[in-house]
N, C-alpha and C positions, 0 to 999 in steps of 0.2 A: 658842186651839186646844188641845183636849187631846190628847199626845200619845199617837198610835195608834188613836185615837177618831175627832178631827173634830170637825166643827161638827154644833151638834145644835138644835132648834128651843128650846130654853133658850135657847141662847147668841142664837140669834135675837130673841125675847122681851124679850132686854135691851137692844136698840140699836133697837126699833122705835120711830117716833117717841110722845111720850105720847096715848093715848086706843084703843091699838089691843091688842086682847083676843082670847086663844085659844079658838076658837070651837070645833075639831075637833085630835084630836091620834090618830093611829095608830104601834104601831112595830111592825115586824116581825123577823124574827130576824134581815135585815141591812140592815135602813134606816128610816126612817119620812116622815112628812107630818103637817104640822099646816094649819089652817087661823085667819088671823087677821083679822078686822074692826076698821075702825078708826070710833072717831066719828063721823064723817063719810060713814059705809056704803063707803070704800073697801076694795078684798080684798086680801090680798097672804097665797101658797099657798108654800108649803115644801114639798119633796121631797129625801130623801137614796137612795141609793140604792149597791147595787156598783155600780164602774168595768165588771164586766162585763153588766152589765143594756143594751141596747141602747136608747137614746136615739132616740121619734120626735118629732125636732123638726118641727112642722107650717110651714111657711115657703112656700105654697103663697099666694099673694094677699099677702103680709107687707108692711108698711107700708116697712120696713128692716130688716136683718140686716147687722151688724157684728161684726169676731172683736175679742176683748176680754182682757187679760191681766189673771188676779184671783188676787195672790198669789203670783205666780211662774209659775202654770198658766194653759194656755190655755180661753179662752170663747168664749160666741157671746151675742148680744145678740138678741132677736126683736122687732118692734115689728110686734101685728096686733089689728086691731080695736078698740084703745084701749087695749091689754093690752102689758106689755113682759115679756119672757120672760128670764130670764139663767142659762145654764147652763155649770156650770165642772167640771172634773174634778181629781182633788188625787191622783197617782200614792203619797204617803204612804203614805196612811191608807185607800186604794184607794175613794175614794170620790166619787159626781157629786151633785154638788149643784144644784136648779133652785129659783129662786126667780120668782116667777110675780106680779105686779099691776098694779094696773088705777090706779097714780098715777103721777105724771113719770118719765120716763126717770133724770133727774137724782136723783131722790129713792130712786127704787129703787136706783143704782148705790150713792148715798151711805149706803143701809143695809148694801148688802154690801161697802162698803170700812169701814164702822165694825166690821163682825162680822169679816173678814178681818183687819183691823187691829190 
């Protein structure tokens, strides 16, 4: 974590499993999105954003929703369509973080307990 900063699709980049490449990358004056494919054509979507941008989590039909603590801060976990959603908020660095893809539950968490980590 850099402090004051966050976590940033870098930092992302470097704990993805190997084969998975930065397809799209936006930043904007207070957050950004990247997009990354892996090998395998699976997706997995980065999102920073301020704490005050309002968050529509779509959990409307959702396979599961579970609340999830990542890093000290609280989460929510979304499971819809074959998509797992994970959004966490870090009161620091005033920043929400959603990382968004389309492999294991398991897989996803273990990416963002490796970049949290």
């Amino acid at each position: 974590l850099k402090p004051g900063i966050g976590y940033t699709a870098e930092d992302l980049q470097k704990v993805l499993p190997d084969g998975y490449t930065m397809e799209s990358y936006e930043k904007s004056s207070d957050g950004e999105s990247a997009q990354f494919i892996g090998a395998d054509g699976t997706e997995i979507i980065w999102y920073v954003d301020p704490i005050k941008v309002q968050a529509n989590l779509d959990t409307e039909n959702a396979g599961s929703a579970k609340e999830v603590l990542i890093d000290g801060y609280d989460g929510i976990i979304i499971e819809k369509n074959g998509r797992i959603n994970i959004l966490w908020g870090d009161t620091a660095t005033q920043k929400m973080y959603n990382i968004i893809g389309d492999i294991k539950m398991d897989d996803l968490l273990e990416i963002v307990e490796k970049l949290t980590g």
